[in-house]
VMD Tcl script that draws the C-alpha trace (Angstrom):
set ca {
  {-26.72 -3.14 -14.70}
  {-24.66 -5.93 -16.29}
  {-20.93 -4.41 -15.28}
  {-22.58 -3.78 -11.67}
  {-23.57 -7.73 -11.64}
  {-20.27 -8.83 -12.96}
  {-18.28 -6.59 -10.63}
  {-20.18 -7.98 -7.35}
  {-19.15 -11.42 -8.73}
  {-15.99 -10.55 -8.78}
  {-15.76 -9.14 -5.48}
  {-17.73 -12.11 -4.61}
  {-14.64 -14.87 -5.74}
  {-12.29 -12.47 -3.53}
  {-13.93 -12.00 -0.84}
  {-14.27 -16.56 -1.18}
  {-10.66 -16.68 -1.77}
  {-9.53 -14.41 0.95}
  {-11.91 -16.41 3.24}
  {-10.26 -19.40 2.13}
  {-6.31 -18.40 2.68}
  {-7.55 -16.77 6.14}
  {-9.12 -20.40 6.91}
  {-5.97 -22.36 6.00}
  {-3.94 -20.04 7.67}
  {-5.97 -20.07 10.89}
  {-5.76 -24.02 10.52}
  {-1.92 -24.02 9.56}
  {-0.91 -22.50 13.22}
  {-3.68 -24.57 15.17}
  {-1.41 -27.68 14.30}
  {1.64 -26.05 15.09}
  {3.17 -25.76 18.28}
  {6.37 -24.58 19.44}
  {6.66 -27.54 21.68}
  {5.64 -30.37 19.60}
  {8.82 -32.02 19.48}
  {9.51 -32.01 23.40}
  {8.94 -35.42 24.14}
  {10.05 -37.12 21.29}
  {13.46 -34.78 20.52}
  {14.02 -32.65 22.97}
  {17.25 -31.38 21.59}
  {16.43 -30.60 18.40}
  {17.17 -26.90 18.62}
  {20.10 -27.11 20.20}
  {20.89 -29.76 17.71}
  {20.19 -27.91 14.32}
  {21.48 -24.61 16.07}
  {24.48 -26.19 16.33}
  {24.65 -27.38 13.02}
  {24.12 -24.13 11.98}
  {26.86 -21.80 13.95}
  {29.84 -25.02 12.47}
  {28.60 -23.97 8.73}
  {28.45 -20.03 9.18}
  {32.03 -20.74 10.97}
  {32.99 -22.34 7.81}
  {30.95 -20.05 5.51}
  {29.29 -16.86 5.94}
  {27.72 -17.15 2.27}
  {25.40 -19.53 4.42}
  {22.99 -17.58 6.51}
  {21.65 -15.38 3.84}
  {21.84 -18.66 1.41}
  {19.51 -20.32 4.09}
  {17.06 -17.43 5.12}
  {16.43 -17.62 0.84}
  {15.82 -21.00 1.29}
  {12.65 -21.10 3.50}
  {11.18 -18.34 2.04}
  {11.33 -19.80 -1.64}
  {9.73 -23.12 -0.13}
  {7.27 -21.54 1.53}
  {6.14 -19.54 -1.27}
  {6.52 -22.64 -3.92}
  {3.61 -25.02 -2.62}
  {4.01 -24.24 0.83}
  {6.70 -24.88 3.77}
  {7.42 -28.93 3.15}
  {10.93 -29.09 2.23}
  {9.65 -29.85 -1.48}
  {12.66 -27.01 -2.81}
  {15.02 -29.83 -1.48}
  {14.16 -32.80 -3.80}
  {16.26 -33.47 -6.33}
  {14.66 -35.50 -9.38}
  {13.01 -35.25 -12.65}
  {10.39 -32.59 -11.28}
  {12.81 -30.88 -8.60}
  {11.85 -26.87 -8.00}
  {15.53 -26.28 -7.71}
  {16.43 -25.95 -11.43}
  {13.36 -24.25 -12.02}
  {13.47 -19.99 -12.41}
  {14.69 -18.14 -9.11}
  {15.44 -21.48 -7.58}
  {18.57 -22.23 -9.52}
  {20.61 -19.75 -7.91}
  {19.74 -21.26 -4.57}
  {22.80 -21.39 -2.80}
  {24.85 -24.87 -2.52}
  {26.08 -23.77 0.56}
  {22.18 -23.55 2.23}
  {21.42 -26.76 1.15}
  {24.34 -28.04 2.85}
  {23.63 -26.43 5.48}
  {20.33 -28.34 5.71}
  {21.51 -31.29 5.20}
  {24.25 -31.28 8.14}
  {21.37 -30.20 10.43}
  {19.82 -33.08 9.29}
  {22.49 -35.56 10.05}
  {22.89 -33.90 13.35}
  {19.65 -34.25 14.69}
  {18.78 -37.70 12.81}
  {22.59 -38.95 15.05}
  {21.18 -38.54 17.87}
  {19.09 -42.06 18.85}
  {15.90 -40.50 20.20}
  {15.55 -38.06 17.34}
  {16.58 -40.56 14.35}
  {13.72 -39.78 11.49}
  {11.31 -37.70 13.71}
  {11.82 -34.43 12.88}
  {10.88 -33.01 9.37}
  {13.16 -31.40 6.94}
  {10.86 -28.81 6.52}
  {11.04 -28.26 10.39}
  {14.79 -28.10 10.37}
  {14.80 -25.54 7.80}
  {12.92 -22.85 9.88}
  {14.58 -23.83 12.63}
  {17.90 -23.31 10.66}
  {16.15 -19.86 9.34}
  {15.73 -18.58 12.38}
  {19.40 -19.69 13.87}
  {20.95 -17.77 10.57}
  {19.12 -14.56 11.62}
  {20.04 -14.53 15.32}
  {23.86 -15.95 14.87}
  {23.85 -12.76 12.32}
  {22.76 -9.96 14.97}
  {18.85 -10.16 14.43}
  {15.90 -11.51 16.69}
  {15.95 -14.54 18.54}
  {12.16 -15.98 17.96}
  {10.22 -19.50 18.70}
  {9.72 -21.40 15.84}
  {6.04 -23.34 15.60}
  {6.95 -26.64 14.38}
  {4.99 -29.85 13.60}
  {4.96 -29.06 9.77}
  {5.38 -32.18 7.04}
  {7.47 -32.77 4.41}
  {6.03 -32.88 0.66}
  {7.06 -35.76 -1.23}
  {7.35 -33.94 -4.77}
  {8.43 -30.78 -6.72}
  {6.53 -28.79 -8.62}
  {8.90 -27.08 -11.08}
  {6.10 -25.84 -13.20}
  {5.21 -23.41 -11.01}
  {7.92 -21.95 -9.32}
  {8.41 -18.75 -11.92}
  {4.93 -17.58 -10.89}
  {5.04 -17.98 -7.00}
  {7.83 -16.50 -6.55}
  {8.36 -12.34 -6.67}
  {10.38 -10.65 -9.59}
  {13.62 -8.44 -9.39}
  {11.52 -5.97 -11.33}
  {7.90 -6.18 -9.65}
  {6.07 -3.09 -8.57}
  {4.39 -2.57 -5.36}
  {1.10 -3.78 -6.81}
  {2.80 -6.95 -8.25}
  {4.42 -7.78 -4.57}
  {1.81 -6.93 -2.79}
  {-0.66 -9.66 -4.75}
  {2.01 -12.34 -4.16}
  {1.89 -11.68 -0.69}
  {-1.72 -11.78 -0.22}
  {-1.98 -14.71 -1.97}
  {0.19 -16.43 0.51}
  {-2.02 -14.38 3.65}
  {1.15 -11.99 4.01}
  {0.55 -8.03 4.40}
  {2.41 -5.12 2.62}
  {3.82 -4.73 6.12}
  {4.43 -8.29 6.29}
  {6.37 -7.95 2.85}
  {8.53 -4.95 3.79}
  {10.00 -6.71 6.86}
  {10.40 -10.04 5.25}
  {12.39 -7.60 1.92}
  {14.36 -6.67 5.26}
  {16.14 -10.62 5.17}
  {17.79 -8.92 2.27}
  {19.56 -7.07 4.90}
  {22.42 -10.27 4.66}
  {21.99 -10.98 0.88}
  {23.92 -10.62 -2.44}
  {22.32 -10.80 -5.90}
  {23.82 -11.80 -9.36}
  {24.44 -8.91 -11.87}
  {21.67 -10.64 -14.33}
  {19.49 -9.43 -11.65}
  {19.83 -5.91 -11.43}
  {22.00 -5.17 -14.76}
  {19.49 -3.64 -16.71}
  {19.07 -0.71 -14.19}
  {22.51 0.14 -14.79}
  {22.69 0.55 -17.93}
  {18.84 1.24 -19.27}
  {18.46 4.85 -18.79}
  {16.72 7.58 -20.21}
  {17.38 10.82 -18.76}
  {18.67 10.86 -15.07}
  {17.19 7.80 -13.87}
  {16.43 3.95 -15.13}
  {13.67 3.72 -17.46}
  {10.47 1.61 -16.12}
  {12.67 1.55 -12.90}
  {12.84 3.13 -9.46}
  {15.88 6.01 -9.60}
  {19.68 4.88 -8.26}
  {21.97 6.94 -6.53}
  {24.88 7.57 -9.20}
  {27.58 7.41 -7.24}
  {26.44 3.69 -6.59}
  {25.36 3.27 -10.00}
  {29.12 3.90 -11.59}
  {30.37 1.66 -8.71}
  {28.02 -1.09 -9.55}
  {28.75 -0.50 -13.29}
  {32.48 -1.41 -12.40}
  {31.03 -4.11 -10.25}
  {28.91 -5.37 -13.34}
  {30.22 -4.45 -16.29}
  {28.58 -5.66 -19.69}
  {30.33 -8.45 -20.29}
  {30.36 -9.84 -16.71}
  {30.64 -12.87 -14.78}
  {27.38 -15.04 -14.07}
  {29.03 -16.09 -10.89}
  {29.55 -11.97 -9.89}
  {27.43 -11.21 -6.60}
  {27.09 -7.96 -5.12}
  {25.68 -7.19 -1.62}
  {22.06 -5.99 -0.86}
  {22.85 -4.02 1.94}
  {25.12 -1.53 1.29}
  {25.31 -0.46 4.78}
  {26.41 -3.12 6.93}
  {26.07 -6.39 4.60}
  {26.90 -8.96 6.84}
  {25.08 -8.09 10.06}
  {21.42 -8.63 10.25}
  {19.83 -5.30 11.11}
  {17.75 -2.21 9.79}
  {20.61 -1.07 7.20}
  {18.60 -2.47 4.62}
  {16.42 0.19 4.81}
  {18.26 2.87 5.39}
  {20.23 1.72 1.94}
  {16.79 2.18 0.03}
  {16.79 5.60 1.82}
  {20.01 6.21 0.19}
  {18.53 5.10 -3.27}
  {21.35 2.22 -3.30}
  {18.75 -0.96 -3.79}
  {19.97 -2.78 -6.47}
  {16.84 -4.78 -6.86}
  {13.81 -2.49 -8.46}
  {11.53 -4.51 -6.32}
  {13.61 -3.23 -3.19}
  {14.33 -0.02 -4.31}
  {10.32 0.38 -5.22}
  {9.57 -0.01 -1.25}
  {11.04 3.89 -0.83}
  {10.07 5.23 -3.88}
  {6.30 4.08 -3.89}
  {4.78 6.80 -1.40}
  {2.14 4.04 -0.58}
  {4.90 2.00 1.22}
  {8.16 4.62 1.44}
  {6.54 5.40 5.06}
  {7.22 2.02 6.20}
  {10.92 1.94 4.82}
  {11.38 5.21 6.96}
  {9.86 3.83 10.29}
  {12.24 0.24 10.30}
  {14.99 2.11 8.83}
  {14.80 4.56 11.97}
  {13.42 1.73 14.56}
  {15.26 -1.19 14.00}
  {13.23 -3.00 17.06}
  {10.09 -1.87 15.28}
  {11.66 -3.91 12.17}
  {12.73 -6.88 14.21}
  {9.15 -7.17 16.01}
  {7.37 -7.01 12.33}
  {10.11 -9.14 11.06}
  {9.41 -12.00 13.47}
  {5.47 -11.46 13.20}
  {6.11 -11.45 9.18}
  {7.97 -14.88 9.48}
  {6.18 -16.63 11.93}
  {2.88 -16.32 9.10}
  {5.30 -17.15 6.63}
  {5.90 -20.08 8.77}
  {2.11 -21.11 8.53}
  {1.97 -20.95 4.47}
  {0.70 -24.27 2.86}
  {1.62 -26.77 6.00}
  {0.93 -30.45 5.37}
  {-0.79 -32.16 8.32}
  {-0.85 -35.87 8.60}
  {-3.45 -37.77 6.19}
  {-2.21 -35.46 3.28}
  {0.47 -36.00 0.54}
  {3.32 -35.94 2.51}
  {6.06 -37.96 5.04}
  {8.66 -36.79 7.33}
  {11.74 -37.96 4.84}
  {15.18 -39.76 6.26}
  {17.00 -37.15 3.98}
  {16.11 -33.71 2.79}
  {17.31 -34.25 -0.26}
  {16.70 -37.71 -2.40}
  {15.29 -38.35 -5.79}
  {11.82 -39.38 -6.55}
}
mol new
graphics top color blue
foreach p $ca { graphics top sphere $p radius 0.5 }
foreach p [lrange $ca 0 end-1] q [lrange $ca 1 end] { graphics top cylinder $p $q radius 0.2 }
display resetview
């Protein structure tokens, strides 16, 4: 009788804390309107869009740089710019977050100075605005969706460092591992797939996805999802033991710089370079998912945008709580 107790308590505390992400999530998107800036900055779209299409013109290393961005400050204490403070506490040199690209943040902050130059926007818009604003720009100037952004989110006035390693997913994590993170954030396995599917415009660092190359026993990694070895010799030569930390190589090994379903049809291919991408086809819990975007690709850019728009929603600051709308996005404390 005891386990029984202890095991309706426990379902008890999840079914509270699912209650409680559903209620902040339902509350996240009532405050949030894709209009909330039309009378007092009209042109802030076309502003940071702008913004957006001069860096990608300058460098394509950008978009995927900035779609990386949101989604580690979303997951790291919620969408409110807080990744973009630089100080004693800053999430930026903190796990994940110091490969973050230099050219994102940039990015950011040039959308920032465009839509603070213009007199009847000057210090009304919040960073953390102007980054999913900027999100959304990178995937549609790179061949995906063109979505509305909700917008009316505030920007946190501190990092968290602390706890960036454990909100953010692993190179290595299983399908069980991802899909926790997710729900912990109110996001779906579905919801996880398609966002994995930003990838579809991403590199990764060797340090990443080394060990899979080289960690075998048998025919296939050990502990890891299996690797097409064709790719694997060419991402040996790519990676080799003693390589570079600054060596990238792309996620997509299908079409890399254009934001579509080749993603998933690379995964298909067993050419994920991530385990925790690569897991997505070879889990049979999730592989039918992989099959249906890789062979739909509007049925991957209508769960993409459904997927991002939630993401959107995670951890907003309303005003009365911690947080400002900030003249830069990134200052020190």
């Amino acid at each position: 009788m005891g386990p029984r107790r202890s095991g309706s308590r426990r379902q008890n505390v999840v079914a509270a804390v699912v209650g409680v992400l559903l209620a902040t999530a339902a509350c996240a998107a009532a405050q949030l309107s894709q209009s909330y800036y039309a009378s007092t900055c009209p042109n802030v779209e076309t502003l940071v869009r702008g913004a957006v299409a001069q860096k990608l013109k300058e460098n394509s290393n950008a978009g995927p740089g900035t779609l990386r961005l949101f989604f580690h400050d979303c997951f790291v204490r919620g969408c409110d710019a807080s990744v973009l403070i630089a100080g004693p506490d800053d999430e930026h040199s903190a796990g994940a977050d110091t490969t973050l690209s230099p050219d994102a943040l940039d990015l950011i902050t040039r959308a920032k100075a465009a839509v603070d130059g213009d007199s009847q926007c000057s210090n009304k818009v919040s960073c953390a605005d102007i980054l999913a604003l900027a999100a959304r720009d990178v995937v549609s100037q790179t061949g995906g969706p063109y979505y509305q952004v909700e917008l009316g989110r505030l920007d946190g006035k501190v990092g968290t460092r602390a706890v960036v390693k454990h909100s953010l997913p692993g190179a290595a994590f299983n399908l069980d591992e991802l899909n926790k993170l997710f729900a912990v954030n109110g996001l779906t396995q579905t919801d996880m797939i398609a966002l994995s599917g930003g990838h579809t415009i991403g590199v990764t660092h060797c340090d990443k996805f080394v060990r899979r190359l080289y960690q075998f026993k048998g025919a296939a990694p050990q502990n890891s999802p299996p690797m097409n070895l064709l790719f694997l010799r060419q991402m040996r030569q790519t990676c080799p033991l003693n390589y570079s930390p600054n060596t990238v190589a792309m996620l997509d090994a299908v079409s890399p710089s254009k934001f579509d379903n080749g993603y998933y049809q690379t995964l298909q291919q067993m050419k994920g370079l991530l385990a925790s991408d690569q897991v997505l086809f070879a889990d049979r819990r999730s592989r039918s998912t992989v099959n249906y975007f890789a062979a739909n690709q509007t049925a991957f850019f209508d769960a993409f945008v459904a997927a991002i728009t939630k993401l959107g929603r995670v951890g907003v600051k309303s005003a009365g709580s911690d947080a400002e709308i900030r003249r830069v996005c990134t200052k020190v404390n």
